[in-house]
ROKE-861561 format. One line per 8 residues: for each residue x, y, z of N, C-alpha, C. Coordinates in pm, 1 decimal, decimal comma, m for minus. Example, Ala and Ser with C-alpha at 12.3 -4.5 7.8 and 13.67 -1.06 7.14 Angstrom:
1319,0/m569,0/780,0/1230,0/m450,0/780,0/1320,0/m330,0/780,0  1285,0/m225,0/708,0/1367,0/m106,0/714,0/1290,0/3,0/787,0 $
END
This chain:
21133,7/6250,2/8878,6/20999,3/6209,7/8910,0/20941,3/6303,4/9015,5  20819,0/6331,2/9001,3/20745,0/6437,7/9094,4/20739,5/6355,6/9204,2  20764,8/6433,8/9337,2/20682,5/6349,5/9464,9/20573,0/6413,5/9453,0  20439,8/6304,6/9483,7/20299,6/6336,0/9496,2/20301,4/6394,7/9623,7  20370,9/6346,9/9703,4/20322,9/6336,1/9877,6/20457,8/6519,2/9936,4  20487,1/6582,8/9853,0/20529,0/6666,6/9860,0/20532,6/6822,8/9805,0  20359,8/6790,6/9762,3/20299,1/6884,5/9637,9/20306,7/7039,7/9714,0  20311,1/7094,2/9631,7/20371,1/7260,9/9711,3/20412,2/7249,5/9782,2 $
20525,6/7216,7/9806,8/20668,6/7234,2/9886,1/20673,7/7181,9/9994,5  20515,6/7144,4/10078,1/20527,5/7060,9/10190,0/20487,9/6924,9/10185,8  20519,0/6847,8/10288,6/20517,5/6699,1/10281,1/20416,0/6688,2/10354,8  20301,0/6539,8/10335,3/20203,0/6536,0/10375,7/20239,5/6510,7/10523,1  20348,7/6507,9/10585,6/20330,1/6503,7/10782,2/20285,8/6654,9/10785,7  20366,6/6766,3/10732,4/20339,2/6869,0/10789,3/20167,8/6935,1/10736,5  20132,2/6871,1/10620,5/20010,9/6902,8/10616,3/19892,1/6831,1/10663,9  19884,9/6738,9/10695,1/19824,7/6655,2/10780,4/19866,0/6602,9/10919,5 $
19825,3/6673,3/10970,3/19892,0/6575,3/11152,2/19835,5/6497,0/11220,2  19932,4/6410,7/11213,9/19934,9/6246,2/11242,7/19815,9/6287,1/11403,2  19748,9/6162,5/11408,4/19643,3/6144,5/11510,3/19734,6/6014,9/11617,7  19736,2/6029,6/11724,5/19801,1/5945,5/11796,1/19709,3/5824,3/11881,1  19722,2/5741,2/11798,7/19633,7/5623,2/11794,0/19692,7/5529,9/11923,4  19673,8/5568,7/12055,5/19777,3/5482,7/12174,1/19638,9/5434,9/12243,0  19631,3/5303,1/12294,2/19540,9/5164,8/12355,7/19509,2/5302,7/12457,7  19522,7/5418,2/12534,9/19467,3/5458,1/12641,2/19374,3/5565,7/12601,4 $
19388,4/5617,8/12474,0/19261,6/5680,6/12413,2/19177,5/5622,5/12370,8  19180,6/5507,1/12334,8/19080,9/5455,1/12274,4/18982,8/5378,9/12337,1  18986,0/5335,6/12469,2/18950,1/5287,3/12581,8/18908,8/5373,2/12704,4  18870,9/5464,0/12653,2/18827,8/5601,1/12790,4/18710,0/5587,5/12771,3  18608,8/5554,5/12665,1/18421,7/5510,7/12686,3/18404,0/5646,9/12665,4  18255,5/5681,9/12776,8/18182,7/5783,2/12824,6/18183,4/5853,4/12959,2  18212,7/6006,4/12959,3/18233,1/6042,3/13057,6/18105,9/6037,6/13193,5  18131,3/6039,6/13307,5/18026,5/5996,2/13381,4/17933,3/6169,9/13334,4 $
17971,4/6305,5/13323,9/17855,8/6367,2/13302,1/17755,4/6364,9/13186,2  17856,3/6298,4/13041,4/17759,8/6242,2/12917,7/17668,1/6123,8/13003,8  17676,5/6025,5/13079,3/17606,5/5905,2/13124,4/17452,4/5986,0/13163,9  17495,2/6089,1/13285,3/17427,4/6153,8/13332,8/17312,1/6207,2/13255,4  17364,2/6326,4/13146,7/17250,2/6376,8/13060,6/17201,4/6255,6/12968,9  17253,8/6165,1/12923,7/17167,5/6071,8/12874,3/17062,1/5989,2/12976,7  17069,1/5993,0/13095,4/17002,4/5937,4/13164,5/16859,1/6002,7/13181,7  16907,6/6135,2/13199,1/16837,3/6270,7/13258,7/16730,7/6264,3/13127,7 $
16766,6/6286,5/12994,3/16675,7/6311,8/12873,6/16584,4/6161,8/12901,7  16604,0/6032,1/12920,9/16554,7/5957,0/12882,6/16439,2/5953,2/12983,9  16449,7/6043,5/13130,7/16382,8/6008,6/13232,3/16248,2/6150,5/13223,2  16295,2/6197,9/13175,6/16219,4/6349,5/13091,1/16103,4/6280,8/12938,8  16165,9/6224,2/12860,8/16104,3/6125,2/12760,5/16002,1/6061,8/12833,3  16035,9/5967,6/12931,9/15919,8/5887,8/13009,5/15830,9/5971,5/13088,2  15831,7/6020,9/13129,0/15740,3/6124,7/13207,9/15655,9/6224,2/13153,0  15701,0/6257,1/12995,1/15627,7/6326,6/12885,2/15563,6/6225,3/12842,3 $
15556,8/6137,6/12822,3/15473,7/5997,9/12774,3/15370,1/5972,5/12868,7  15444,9/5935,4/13016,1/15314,7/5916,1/13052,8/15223,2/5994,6/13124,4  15234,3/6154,0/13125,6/15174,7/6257,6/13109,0/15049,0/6262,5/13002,9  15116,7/6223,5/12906,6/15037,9/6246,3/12742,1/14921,9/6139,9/12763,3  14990,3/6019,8/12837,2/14853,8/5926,6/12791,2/14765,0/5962,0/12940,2  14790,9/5955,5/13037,1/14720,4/6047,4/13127,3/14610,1/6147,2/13062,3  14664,3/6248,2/12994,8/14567,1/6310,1/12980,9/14468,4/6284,8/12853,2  14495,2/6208,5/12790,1/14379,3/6177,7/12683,4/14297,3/6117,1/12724,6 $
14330,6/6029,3/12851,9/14232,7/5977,8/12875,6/14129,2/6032,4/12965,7  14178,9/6157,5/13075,3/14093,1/6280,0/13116,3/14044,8/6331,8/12987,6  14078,8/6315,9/12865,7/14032,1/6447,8/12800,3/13902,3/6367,2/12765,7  13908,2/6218,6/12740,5/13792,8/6132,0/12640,7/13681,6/6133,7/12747,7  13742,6/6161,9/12910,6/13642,2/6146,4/12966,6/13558,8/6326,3/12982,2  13656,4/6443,9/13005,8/13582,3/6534,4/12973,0/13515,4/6551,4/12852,9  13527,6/6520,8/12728,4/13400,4/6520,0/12607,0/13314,6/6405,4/12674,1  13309,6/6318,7/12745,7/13202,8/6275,4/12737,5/13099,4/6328,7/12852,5 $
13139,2/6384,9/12931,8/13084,7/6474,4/13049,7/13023,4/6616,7/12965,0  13062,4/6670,7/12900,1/13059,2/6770,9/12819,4/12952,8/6758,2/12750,3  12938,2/6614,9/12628,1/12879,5/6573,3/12578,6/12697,6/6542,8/12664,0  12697,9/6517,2/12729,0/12596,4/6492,5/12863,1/12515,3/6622,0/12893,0  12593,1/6716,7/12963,3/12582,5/6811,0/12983,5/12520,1/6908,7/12892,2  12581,5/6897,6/12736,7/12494,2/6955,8/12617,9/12367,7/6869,6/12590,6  12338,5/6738,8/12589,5/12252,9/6685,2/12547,8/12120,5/6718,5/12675,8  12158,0/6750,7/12790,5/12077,9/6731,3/12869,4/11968,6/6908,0/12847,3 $
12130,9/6962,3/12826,8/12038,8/7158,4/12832,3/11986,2/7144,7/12679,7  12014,4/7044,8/12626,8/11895,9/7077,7/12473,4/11742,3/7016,2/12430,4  11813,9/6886,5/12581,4/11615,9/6809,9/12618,3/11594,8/6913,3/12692,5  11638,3/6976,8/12739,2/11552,0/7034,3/12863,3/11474,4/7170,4/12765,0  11579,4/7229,5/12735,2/11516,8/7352,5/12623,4/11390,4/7294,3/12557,8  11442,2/7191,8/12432,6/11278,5/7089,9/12356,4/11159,6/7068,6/12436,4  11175,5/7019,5/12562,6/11065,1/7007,1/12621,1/11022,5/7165,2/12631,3  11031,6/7228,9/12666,7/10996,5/7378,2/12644,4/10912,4/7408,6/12554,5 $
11034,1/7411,4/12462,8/10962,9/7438,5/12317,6/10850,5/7374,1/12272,2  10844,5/7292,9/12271,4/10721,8/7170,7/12209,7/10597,2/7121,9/12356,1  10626,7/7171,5/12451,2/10514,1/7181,7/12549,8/10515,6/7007,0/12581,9  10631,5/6930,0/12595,7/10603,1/6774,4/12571,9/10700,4/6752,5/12723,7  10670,1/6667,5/12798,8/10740,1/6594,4/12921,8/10822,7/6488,2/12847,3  10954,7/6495,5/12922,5/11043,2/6438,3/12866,4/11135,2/6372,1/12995,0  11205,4/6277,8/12979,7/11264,2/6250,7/13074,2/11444,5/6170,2/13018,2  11507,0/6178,0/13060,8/11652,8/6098,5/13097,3/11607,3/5983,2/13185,8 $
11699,9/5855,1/13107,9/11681,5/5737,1/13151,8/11851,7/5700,5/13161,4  11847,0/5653,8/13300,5/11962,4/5594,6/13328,8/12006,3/5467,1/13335,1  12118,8/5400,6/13323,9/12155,9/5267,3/13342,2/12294,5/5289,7/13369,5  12370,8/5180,8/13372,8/12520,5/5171,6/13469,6/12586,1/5181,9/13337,5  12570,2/5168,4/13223,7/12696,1/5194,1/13125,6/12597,0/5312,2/13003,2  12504,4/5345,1/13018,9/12451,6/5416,1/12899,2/12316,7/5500,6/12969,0  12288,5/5588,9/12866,1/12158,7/5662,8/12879,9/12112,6/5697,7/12777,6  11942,6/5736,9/12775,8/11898,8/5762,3/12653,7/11782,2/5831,7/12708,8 $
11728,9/5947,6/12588,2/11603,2/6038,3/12607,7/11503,1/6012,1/12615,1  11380,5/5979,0/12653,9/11238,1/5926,5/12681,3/11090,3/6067,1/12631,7  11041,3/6073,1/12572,9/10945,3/6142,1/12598,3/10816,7/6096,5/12585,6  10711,2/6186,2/12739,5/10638,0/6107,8/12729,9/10471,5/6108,2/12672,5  10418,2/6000,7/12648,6/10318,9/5979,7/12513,0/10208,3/5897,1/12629,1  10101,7/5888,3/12573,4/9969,0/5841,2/12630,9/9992,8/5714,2/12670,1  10078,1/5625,6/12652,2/10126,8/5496,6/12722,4/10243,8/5481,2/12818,2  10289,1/5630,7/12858,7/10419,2/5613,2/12895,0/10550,3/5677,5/12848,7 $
10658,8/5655,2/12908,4/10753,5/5726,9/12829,8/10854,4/5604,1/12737,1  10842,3/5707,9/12619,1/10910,4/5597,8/12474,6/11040,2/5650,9/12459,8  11090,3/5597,8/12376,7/11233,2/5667,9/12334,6/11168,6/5706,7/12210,7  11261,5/5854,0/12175,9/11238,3/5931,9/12079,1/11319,1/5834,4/11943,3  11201,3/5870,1/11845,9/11250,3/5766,5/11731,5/11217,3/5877,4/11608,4  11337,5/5884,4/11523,8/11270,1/5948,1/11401,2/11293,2/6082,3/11392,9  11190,5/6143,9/11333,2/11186,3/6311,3/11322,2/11162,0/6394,8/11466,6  11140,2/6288,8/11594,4/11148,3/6362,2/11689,9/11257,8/6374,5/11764,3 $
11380,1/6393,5/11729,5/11502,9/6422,0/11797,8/11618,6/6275,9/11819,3  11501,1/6180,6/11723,4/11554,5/6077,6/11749,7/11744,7/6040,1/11727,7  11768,3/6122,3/11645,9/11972,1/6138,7/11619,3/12012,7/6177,3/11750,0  11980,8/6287,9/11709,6/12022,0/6341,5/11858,4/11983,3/6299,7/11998,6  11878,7/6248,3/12006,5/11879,1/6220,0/12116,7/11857,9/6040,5/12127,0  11914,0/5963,1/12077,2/11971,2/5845,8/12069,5/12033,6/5785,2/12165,2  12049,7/5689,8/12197,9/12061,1/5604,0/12293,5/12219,4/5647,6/12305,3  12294,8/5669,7/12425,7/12469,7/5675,4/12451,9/12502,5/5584,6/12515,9 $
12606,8/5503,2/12476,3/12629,8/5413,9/12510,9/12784,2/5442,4/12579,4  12850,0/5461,3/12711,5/12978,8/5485,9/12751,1/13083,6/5369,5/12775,5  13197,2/5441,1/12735,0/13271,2/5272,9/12682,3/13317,8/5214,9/12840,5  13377,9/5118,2/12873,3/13378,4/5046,9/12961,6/13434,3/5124,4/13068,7  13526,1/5181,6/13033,9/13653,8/5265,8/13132,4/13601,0/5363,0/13195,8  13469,8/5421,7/13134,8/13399,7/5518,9/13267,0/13313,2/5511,7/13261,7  13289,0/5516,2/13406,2/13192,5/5517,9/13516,2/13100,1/5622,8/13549,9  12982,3/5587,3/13534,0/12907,8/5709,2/13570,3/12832,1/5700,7/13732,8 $
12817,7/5788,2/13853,6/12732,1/5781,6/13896,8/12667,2/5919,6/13946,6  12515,1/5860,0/13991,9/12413,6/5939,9/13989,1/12379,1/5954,2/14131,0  12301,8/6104,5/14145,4/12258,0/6127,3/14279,3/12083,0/6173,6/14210,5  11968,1/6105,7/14219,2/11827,5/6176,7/14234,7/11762,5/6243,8/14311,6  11709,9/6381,9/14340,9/11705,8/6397,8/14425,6/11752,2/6328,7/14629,2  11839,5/6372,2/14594,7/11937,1/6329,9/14728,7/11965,4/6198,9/14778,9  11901,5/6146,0/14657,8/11908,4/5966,7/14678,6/11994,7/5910,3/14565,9  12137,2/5836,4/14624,6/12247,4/5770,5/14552,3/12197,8/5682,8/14478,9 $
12176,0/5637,7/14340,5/12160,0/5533,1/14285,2/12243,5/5441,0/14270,8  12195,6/5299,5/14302,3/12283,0/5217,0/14293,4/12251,6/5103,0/14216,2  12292,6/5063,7/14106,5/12278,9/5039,6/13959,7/12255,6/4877,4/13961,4  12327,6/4816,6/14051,9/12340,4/4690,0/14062,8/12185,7/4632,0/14165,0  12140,5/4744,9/14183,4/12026,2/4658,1/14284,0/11916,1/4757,2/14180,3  11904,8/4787,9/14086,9/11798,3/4837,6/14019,9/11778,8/4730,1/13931,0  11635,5/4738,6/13878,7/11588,6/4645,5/13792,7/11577,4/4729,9/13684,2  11572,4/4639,9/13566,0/11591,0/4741,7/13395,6/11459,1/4759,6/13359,0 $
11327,9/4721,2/13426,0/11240,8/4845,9/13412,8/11246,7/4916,2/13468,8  11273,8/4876,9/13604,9/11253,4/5052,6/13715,5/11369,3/5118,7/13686,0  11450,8/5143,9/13565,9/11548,8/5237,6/13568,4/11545,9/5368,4/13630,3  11596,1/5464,6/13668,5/11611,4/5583,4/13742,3/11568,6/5672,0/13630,6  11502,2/5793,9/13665,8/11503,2/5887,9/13521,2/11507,8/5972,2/13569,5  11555,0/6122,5/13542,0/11545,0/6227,7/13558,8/11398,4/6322,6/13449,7  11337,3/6389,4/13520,8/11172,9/6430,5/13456,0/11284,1/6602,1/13394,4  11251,9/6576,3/13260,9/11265,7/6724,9/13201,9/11106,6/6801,2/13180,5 $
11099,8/6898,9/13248,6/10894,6/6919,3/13258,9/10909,1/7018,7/13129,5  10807,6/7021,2/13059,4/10728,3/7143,9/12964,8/10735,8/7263,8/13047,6  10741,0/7272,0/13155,9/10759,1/7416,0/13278,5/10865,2/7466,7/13292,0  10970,6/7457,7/13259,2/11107,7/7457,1/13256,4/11163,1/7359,3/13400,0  11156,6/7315,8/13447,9/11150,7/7263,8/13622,3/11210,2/7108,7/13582,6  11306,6/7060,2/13653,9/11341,4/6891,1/13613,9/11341,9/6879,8/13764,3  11383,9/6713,8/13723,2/11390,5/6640,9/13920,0/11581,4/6678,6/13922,4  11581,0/6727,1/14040,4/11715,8/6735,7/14065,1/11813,3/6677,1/14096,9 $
11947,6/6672,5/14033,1/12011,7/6576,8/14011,2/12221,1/6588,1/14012,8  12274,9/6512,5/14094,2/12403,2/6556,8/14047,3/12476,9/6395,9/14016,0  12602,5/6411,9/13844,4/12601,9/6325,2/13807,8/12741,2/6312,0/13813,6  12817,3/6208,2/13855,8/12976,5/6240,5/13795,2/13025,4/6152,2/13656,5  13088,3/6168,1/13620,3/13157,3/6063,4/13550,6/13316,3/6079,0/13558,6  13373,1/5917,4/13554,5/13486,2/5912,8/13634,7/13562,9/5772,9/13562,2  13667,0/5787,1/13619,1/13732,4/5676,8/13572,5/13824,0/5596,5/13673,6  13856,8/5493,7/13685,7/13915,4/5401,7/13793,6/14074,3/5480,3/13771,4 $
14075,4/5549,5/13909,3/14217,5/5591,9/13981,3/14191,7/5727,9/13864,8  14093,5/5798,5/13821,5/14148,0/5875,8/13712,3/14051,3/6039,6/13796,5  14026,0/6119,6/13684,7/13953,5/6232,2/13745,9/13869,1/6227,5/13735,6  13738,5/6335,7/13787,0/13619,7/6308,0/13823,4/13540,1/6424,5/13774,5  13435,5/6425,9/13690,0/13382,7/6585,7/13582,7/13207,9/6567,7/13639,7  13155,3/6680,9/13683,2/13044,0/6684,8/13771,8/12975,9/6754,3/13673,9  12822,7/6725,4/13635,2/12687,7/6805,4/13631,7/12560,6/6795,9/13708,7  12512,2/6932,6/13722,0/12434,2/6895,5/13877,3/12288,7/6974,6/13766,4 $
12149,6/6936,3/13857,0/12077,1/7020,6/13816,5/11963,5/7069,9/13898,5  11883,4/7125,7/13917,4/11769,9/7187,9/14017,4/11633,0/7192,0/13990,6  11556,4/7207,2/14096,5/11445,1/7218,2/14047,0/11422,9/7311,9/13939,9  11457,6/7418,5/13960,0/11415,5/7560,3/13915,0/11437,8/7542,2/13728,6  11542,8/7372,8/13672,6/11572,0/7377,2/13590,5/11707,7/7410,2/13508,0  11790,0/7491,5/13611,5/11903,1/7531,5/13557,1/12001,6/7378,6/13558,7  12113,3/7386,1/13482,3/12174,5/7260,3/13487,8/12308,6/7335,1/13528,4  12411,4/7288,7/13520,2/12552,5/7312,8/13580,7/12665,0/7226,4/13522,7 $
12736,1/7297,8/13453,4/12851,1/7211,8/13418,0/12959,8/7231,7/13514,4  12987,9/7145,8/13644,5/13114,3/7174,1/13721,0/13229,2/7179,4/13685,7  13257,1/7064,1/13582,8/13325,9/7025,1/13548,5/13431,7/6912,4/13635,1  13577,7/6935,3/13638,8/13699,1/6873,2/13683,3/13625,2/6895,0/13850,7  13611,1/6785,5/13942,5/13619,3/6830,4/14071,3/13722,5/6708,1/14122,3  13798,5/6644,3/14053,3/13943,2/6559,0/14157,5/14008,0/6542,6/14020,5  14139,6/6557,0/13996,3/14226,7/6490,9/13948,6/14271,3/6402,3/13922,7  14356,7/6362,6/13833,2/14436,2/6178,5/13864,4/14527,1/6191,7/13886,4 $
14544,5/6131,9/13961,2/14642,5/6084,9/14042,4/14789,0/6035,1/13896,5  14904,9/6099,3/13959,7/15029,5/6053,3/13842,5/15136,4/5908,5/13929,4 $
END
């Protein structure tokens, strides 16, 4: 009879070697420097996380500073162009374009810039505030007719103005503007805090 367990001339001990299965190997765990780098990656993981959400939420607030900033240098240009007084209307969570007509200033509706220049509405988490010529607005003691406005003139010339928008404990994105008309994107002037 063939031995199976002795196929080409050697026996399966010498071709396989035995593993020594004793209660003190098998009970040794994890060494304390594996503990270590698993600790180390997981504390690297958390800190890339909350990095990431940190900054999206600077970033949602720079497009919307950004966003501002373009809408404002393209009323200001229109009024130019079209020889029409125009103004920015402020409130504590939104703003919208005004131009003004023989009764006053309306909001633009329609074929007059009305898409674009449409009412913005900013979501809860940021904060905008305003400086009018050198006077702080303060939102809670204004009444919602006397809203604050900034004048975009047919002359190139607006009322001057610096605006931040910001977020609670977060960073802070500046546009300023002058008589003379020029506007200013500062951008980032504080950080958030990690």
């Amino acid at each position: 009879m063939l031995n199976l367990l002795s196929w080409g001339g050697h026996s399966s001990r010498q071709r396989f070697p035995s593993v020594n299965l004793n209660k003190k190997s098998l009970s040794a765990g994890f060494t304390l420097i594996e503990l270590i780098v698993v600790i180390l990656i997981v504390g690297l993981l958390i800190t890339f996380a909350t990095i990431s959400v940190g900054t999206s939420g600077d970033k949602q607030l720079e497009t919307e500073a950004k966003r501002f900033y373009s809408l404002m240098k393209l009323a200001s240009e229109e009024a130019i162009m079209n020889t029409q007084e125009m103004a920015l209307e402020l409130s504590k969570n939104q703003y919208q374009f005004l131009v003004w007509s023989e009764t006053g200033f309306q909001a633009l509706e329609g074929d007059e810039g009305g898409l674009v220049f449409r009412p913005r509405e900013l979501p809860d988490y940021i904060f905008i505030n305003v400086e009018i010529e050198d006077t702080k607005i303060d939102f809670e003691d204004t009444e919602s007719d006397e809203l604050p406005k900034i004048g975009l003139f047919s002359s190139g010339e607006l009322t001057p103005f610096n605006i931040t928008f910001s977020q609670e404990d977060g960073a802070i994105f500046q546009i300023t503007g002058d008589y003379s008309g020029k506007i200013d994107y500062v951008g980032k002037v504080k950080d958030a805090p990690f």
